[in-house]
CHARMM internal coordinates of N, CA and C (Angstrom, degrees):
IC EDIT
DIST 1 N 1 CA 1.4540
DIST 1 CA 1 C 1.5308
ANGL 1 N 1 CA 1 C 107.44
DIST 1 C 2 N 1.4810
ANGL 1 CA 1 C 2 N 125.64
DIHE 1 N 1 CA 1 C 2 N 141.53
DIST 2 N 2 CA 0.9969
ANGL 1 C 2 N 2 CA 126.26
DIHE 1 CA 1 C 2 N 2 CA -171.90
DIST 2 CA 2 C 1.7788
ANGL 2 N 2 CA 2 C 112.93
DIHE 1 C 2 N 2 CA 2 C -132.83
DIST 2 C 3 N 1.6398
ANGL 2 CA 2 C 3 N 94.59
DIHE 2 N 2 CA 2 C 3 N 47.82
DIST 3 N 3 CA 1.4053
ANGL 2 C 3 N 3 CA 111.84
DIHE 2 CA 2 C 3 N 3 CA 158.82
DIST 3 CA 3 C 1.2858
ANGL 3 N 3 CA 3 C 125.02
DIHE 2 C 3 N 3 CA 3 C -99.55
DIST 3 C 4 N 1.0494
ANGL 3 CA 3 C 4 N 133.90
DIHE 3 N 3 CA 3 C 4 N 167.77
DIST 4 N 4 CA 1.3756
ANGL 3 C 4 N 4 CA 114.47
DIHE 3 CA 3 C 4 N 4 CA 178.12
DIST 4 CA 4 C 1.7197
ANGL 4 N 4 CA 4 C 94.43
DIHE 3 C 4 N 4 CA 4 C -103.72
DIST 4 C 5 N 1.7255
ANGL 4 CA 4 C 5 N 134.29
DIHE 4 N 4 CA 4 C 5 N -166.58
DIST 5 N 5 CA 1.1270
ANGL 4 C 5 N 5 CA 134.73
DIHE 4 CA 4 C 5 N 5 CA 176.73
DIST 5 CA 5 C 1.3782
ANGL 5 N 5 CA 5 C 96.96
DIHE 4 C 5 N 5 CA 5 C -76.40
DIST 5 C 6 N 1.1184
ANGL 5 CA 5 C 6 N 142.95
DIHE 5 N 5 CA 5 C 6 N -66.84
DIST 6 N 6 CA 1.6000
ANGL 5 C 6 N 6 CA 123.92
DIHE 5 CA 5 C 6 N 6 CA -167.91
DIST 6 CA 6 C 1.6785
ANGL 6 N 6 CA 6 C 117.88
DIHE 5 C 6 N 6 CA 6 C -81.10
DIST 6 C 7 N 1.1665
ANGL 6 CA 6 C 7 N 117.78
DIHE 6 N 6 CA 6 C 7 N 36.51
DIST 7 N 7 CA 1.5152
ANGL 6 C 7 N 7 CA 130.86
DIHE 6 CA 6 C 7 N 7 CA 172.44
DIST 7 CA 7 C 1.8113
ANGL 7 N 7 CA 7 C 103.98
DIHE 6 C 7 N 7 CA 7 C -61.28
DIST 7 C 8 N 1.2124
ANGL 7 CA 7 C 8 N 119.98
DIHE 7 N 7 CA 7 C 8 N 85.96
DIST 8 N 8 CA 1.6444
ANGL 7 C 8 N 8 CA 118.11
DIHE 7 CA 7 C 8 N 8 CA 140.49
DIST 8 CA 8 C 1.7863
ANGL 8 N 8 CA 8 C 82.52
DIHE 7 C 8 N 8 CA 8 C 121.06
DIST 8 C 9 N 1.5868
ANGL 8 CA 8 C 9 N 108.62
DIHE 8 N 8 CA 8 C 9 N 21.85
DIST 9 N 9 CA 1.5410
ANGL 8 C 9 N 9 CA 96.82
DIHE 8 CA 8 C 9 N 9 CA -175.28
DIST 9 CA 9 C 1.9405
ANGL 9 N 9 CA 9 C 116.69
DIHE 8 C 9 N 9 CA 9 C -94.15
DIST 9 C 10 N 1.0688
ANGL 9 CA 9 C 10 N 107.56
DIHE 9 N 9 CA 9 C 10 N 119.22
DIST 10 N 10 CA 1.7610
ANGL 9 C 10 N 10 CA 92.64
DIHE 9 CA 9 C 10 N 10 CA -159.61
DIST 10 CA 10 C 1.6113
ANGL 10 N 10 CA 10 C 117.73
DIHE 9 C 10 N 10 CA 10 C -74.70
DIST 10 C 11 N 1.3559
ANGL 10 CA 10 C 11 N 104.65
DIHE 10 N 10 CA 10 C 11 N -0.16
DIST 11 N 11 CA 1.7114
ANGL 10 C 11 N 11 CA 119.56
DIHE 10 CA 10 C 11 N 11 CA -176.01
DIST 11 CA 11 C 1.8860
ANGL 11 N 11 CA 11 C 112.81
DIHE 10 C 11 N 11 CA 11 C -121.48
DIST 11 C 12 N 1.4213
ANGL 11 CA 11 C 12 N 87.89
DIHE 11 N 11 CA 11 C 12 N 11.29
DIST 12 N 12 CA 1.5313
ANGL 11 C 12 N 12 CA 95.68
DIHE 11 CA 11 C 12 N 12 CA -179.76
DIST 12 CA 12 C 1.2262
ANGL 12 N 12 CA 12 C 131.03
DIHE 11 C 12 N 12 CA 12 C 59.47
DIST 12 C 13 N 1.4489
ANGL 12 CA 12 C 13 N 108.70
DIHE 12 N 12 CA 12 C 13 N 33.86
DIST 13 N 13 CA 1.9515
ANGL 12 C 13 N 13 CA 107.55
DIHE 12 CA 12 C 13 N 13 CA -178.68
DIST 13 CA 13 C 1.6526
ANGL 13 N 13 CA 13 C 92.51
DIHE 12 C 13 N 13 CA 13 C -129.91
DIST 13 C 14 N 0.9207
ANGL 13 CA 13 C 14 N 94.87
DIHE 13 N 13 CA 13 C 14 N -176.29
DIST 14 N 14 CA 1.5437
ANGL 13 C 14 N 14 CA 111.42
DIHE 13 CA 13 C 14 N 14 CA -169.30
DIST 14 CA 14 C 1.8954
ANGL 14 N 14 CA 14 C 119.26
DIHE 13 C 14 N 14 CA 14 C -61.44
DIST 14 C 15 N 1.3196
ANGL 14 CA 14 C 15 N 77.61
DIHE 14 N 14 CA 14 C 15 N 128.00
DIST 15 N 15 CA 2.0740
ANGL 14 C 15 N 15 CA 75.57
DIHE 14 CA 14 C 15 N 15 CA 172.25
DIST 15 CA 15 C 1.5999
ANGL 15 N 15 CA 15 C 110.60
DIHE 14 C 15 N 15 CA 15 C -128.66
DIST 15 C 16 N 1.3467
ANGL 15 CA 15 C 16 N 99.81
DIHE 15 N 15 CA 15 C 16 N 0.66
DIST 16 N 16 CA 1.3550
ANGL 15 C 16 N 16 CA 103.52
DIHE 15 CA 15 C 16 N 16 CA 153.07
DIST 16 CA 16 C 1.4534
ANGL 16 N 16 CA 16 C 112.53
DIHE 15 C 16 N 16 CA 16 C -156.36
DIST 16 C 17 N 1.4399
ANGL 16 CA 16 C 17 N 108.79
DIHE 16 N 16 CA 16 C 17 N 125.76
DIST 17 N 17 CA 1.4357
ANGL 16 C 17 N 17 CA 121.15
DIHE 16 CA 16 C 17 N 17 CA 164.09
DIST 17 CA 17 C 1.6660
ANGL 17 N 17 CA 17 C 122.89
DIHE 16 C 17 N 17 CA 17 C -105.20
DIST 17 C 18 N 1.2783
ANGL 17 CA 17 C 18 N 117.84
DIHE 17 N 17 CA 17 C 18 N 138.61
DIST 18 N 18 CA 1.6977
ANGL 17 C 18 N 18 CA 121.97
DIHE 17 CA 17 C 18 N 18 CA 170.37
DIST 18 CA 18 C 1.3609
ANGL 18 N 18 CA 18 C 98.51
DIHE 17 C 18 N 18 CA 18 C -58.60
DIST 18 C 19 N 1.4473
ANGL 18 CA 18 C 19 N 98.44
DIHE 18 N 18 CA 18 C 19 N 143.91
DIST 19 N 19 CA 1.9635
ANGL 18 C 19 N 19 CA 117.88
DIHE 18 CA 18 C 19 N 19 CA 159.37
DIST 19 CA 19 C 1.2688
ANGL 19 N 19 CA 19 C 107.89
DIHE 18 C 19 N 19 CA 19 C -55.62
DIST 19 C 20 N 1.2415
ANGL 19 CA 19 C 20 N 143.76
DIHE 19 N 19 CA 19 C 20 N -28.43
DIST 20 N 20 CA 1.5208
ANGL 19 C 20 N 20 CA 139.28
DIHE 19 CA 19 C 20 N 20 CA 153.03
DIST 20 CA 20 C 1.6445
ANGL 20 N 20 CA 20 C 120.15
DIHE 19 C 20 N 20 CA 20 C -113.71
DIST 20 C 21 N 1.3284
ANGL 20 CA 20 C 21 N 96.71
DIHE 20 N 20 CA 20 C 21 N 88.59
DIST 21 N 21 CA 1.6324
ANGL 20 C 21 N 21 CA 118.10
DIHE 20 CA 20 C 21 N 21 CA -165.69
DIST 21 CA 21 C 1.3628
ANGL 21 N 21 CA 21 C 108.22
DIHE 20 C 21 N 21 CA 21 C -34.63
DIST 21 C 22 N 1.5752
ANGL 21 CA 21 C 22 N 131.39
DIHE 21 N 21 CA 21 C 22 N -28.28
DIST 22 N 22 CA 1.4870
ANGL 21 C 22 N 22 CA 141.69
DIHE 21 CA 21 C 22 N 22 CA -170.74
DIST 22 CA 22 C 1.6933
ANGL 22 N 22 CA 22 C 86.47
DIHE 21 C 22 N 22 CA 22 C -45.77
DIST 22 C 23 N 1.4044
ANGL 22 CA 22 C 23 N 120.26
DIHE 22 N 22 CA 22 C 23 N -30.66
DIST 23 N 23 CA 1.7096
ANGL 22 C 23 N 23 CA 116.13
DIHE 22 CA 22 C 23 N 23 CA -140.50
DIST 23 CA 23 C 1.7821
ANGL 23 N 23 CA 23 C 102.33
DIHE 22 C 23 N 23 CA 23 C -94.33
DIST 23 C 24 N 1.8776
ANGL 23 CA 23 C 24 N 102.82
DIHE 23 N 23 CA 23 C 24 N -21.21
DIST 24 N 24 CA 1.2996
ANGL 23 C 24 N 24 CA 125.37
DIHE 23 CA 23 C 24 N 24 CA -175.99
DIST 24 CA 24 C 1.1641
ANGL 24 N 24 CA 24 C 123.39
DIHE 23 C 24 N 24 CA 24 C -12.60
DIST 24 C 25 N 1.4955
ANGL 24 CA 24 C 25 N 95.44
DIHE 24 N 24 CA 24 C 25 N -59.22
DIST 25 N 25 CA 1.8291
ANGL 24 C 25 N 25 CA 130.62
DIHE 24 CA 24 C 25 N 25 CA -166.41
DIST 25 CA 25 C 1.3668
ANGL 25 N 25 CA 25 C 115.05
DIHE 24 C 25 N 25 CA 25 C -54.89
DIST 25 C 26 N 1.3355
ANGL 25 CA 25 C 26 N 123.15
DIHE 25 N 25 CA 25 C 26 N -41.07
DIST 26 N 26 CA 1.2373
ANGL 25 C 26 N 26 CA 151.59
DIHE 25 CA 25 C 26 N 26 CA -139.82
DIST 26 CA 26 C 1.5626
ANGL 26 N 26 CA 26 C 100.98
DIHE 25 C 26 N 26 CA 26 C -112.47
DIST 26 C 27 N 1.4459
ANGL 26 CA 26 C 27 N 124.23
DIHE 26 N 26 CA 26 C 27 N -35.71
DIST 27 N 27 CA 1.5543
ANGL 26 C 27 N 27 CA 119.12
DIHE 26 CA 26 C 27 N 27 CA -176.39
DIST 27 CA 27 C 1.5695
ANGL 27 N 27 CA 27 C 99.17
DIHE 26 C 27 N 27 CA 27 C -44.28
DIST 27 C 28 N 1.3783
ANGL 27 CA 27 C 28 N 91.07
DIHE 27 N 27 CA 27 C 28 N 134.03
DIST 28 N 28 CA 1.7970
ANGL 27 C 28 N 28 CA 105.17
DIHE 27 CA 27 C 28 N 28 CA 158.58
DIST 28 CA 28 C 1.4923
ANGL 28 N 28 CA 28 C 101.56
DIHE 27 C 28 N 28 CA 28 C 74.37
DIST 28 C 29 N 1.4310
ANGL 28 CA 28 C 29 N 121.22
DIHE 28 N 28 CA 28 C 29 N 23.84
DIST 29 N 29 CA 1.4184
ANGL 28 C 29 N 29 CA 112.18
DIHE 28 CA 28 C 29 N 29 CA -175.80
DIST 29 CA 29 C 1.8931
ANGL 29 N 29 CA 29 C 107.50
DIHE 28 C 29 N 29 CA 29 C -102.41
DIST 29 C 30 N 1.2496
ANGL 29 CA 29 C 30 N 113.36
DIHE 29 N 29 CA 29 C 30 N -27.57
DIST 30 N 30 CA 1.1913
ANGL 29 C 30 N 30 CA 120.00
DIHE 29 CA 29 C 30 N 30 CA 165.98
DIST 30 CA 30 C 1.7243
ANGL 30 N 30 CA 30 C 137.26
DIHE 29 C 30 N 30 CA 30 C -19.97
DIST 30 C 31 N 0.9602
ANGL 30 CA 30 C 31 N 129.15
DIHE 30 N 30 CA 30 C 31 N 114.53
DIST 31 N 31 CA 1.1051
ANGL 30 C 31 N 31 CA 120.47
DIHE 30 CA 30 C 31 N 31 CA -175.03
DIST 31 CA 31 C 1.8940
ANGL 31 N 31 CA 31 C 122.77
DIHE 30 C 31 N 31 CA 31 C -96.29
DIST 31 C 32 N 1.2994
ANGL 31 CA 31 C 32 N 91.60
DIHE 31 N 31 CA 31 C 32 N -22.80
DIST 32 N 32 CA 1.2715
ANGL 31 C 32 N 32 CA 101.21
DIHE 31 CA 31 C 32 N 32 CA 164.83
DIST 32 CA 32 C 1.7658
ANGL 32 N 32 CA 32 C 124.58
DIHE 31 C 32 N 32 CA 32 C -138.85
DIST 32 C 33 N 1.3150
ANGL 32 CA 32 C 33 N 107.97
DIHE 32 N 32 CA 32 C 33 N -153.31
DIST 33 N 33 CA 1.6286
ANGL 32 C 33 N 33 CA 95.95
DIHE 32 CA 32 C 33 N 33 CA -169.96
DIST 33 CA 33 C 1.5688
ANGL 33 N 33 CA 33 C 91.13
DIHE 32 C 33 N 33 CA 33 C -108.86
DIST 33 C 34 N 1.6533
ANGL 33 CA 33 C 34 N 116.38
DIHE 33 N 33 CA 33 C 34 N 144.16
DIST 34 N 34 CA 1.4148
ANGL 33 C 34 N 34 CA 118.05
DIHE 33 CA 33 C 34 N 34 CA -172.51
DIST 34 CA 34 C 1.6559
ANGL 34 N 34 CA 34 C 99.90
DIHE 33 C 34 N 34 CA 34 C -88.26
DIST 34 C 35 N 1.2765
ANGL 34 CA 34 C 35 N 115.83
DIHE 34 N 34 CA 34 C 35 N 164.78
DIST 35 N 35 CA 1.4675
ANGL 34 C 35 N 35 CA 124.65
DIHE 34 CA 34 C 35 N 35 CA 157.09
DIST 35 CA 35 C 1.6087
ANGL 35 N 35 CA 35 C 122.73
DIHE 34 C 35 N 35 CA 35 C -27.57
DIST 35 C 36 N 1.0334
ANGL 35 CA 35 C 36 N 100.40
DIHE 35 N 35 CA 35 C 36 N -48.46
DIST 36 N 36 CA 1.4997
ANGL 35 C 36 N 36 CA 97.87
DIHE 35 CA 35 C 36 N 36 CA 163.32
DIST 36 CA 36 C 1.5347
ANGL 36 N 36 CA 36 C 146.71
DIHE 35 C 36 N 36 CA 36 C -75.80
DIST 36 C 37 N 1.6129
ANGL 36 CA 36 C 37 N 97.41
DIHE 36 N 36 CA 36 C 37 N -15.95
DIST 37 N 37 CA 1.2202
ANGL 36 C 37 N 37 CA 111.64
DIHE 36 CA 36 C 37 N 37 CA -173.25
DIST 37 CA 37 C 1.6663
ANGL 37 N 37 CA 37 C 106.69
DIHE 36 C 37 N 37 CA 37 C -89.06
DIST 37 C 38 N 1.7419
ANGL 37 CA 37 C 38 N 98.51
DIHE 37 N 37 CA 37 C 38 N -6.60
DIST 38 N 38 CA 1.6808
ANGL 37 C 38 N 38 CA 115.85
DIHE 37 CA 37 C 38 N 38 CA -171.95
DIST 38 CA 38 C 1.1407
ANGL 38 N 38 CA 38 C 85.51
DIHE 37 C 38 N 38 CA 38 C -74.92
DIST 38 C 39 N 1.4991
ANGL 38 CA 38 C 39 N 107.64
DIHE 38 N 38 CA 38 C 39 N -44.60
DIST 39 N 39 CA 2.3232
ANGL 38 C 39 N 39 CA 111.05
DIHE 38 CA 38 C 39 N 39 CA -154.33
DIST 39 CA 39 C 1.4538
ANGL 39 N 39 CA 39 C 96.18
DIHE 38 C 39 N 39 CA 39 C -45.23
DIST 39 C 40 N 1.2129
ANGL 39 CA 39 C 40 N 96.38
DIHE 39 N 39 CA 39 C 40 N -48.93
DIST 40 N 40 CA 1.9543
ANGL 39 C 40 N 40 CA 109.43
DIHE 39 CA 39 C 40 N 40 CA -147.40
DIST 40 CA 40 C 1.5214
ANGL 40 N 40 CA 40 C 93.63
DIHE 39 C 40 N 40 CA 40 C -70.21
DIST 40 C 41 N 1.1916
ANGL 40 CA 40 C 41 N 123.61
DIHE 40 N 40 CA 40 C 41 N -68.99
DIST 41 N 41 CA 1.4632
ANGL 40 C 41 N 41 CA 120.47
DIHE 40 CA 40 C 41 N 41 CA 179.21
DIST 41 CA 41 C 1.3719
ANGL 41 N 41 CA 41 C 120.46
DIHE 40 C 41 N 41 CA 41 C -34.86
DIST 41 C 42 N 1.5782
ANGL 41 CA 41 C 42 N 122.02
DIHE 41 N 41 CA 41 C 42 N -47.51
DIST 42 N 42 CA 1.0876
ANGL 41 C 42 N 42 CA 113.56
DIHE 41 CA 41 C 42 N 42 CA 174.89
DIST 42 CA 42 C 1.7163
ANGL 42 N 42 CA 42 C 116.20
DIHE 41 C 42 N 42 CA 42 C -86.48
DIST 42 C 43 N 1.2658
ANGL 42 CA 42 C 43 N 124.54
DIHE 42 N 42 CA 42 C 43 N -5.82
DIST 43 N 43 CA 1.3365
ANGL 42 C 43 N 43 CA 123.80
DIHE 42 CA 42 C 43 N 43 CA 158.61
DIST 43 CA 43 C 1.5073
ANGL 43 N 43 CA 43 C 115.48
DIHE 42 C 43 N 43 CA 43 C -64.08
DIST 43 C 44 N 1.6189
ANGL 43 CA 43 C 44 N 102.08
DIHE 43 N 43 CA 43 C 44 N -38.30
DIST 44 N 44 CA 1.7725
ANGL 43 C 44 N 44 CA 103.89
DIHE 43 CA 43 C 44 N 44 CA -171.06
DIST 44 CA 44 C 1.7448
ANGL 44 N 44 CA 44 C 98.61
DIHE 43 C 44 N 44 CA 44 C -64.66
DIST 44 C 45 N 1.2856
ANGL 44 CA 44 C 45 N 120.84
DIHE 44 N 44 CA 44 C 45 N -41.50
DIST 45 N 45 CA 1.5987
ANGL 44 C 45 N 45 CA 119.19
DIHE 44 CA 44 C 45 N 45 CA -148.73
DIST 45 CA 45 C 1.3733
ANGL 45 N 45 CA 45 C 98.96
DIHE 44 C 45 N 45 CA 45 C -111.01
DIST 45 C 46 N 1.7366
ANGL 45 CA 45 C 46 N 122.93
DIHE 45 N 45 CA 45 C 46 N 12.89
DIST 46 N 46 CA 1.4841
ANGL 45 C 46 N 46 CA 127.49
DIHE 45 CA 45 C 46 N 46 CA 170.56
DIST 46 CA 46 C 1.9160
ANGL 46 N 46 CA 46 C 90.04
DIHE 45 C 46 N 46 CA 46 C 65.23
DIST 46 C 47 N 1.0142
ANGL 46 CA 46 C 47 N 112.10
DIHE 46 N 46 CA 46 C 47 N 77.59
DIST 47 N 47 CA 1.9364
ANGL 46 C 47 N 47 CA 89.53
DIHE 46 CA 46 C 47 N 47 CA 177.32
DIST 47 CA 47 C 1.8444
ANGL 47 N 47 CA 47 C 83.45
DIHE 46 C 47 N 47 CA 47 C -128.61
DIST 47 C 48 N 1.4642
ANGL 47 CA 47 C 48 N 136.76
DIHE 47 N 47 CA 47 C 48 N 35.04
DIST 48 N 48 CA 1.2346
ANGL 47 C 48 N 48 CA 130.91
DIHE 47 CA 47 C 48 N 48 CA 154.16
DIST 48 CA 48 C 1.5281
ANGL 48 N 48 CA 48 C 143.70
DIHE 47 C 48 N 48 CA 48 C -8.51
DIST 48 C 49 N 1.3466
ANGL 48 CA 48 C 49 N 100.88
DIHE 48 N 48 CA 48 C 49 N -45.75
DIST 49 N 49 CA 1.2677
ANGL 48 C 49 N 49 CA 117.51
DIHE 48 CA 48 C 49 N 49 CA -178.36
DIST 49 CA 49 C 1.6104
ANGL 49 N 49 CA 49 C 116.78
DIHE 48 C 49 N 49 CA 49 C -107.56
DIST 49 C 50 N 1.2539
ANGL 49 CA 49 C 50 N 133.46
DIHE 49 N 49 CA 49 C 50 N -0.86
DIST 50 N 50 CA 1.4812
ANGL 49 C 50 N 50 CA 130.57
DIHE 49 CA 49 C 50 N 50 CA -163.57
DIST 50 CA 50 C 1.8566
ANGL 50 N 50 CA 50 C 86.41
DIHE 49 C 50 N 50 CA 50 C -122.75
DIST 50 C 51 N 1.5919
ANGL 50 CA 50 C 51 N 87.50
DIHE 50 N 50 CA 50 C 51 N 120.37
DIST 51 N 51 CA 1.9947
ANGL 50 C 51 N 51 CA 94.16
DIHE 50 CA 50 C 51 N 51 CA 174.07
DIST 51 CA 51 C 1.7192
ANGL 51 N 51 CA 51 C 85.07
DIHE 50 C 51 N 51 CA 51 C -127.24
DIST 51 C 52 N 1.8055
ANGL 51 CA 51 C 52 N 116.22
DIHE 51 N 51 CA 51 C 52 N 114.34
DIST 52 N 52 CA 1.2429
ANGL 51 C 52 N 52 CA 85.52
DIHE 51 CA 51 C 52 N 52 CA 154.05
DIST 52 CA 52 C 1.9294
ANGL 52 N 52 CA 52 C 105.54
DIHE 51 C 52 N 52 CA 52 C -135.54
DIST 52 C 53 N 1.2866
ANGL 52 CA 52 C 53 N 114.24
DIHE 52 N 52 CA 52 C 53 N 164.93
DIST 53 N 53 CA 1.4196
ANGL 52 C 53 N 53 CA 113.63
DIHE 52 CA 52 C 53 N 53 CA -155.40
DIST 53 CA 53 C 1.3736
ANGL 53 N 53 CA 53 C 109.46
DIHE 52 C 53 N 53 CA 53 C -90.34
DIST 53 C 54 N 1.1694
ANGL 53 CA 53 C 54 N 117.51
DIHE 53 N 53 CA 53 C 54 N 138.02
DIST 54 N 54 CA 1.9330
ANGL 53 C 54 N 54 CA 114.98
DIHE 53 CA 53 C 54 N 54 CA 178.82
DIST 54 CA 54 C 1.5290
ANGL 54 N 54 CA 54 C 104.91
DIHE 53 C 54 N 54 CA 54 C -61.70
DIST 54 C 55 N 1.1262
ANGL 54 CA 54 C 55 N 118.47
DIHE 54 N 54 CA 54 C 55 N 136.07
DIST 55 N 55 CA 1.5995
ANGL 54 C 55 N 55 CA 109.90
DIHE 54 CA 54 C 55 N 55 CA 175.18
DIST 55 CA 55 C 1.1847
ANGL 55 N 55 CA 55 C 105.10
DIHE 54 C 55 N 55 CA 55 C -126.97
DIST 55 C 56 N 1.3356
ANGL 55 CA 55 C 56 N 127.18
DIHE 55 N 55 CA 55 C 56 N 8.62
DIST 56 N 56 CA 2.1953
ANGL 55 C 56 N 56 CA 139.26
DIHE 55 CA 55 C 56 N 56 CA -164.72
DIST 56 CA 56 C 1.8176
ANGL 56 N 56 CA 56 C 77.93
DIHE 55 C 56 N 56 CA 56 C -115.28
DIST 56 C 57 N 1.8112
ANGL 56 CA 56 C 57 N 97.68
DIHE 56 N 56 CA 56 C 57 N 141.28
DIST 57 N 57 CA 1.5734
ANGL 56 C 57 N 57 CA 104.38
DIHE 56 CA 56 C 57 N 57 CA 178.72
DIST 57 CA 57 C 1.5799
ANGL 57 N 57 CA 57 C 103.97
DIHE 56 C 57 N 57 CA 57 C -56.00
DIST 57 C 58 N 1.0692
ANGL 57 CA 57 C 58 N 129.17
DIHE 57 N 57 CA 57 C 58 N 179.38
DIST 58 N 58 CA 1.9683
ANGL 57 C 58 N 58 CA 120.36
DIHE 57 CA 57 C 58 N 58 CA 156.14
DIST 58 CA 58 C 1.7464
ANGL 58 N 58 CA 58 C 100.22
DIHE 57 C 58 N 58 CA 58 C -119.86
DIST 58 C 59 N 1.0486
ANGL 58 CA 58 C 59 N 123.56
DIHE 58 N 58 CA 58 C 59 N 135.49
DIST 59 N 59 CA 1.5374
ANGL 58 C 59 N 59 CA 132.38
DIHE 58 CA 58 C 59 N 59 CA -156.66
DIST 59 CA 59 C 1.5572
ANGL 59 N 59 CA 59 C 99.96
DIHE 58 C 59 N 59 CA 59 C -140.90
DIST 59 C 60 N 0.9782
ANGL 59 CA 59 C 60 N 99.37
DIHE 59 N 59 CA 59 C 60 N 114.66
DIST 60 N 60 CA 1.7347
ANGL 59 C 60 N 60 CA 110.82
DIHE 59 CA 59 C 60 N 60 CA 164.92
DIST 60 CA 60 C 1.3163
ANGL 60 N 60 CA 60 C 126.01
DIHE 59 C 60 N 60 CA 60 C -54.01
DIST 60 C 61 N 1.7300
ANGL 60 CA 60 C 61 N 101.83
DIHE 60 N 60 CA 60 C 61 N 125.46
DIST 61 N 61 CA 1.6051
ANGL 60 C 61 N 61 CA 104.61
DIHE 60 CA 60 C 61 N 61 CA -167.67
DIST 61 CA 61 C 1.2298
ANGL 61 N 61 CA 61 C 112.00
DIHE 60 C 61 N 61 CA 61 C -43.07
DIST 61 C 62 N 1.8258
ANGL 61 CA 61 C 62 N 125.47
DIHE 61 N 61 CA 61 C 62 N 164.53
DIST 62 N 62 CA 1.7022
ANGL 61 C 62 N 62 CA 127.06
DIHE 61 CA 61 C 62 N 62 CA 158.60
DIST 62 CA 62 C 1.3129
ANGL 62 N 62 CA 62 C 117.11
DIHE 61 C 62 N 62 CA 62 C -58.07
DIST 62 C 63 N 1.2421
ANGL 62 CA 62 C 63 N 127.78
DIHE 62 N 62 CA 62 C 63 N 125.09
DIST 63 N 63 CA 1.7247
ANGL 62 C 63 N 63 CA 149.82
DIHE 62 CA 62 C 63 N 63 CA 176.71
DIST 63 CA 63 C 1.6028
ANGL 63 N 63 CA 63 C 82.93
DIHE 62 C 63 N 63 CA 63 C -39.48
DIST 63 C 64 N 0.6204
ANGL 63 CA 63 C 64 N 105.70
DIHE 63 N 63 CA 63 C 64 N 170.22
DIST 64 N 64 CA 1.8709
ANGL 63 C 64 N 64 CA 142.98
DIHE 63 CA 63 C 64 N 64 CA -166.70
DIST 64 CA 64 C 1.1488
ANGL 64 N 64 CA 64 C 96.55
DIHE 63 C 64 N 64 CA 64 C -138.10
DIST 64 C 65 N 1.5403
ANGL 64 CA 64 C 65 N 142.63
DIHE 64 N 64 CA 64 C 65 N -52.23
DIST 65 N 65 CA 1.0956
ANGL 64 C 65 N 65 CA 131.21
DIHE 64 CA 64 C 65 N 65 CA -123.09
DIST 65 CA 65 C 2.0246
ANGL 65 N 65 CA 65 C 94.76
DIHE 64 C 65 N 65 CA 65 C -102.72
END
COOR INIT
IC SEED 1 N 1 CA 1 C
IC BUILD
């Protein structure tokens, strides 16, 4: 998921917390998709057989802020 914990919250506290809050901090901090999130995608869309490797750097979008 690539919300952070206060994604869509209008008083600024949490609208989503991890089952082990240690992990809280971190929702939506990701910059890319982990190994696992590959499994599932390619389990959802049957893509079994096609492995191919990123070879372009991956660079974090421009700050907004």
């Amino acid at each position: 998921m690539h919300y952070d914990s206060v994604a869509f919250s209008k008083n600024g506290r949490n609208t989503m917390e991890a089952v082990d809050g240690r992990f809280t901090p971190i929702i939506g901090t990701a910059l890319e998709l982990s190994v696992a999130d590959v499994k599932k995608i390619n389990k959802l869309y049957k893509c079994h057989a096609r492995k191919k490797k990123i070879t372009r750097p991956l660079t974090a979008p421009p700050s907004t802020l």
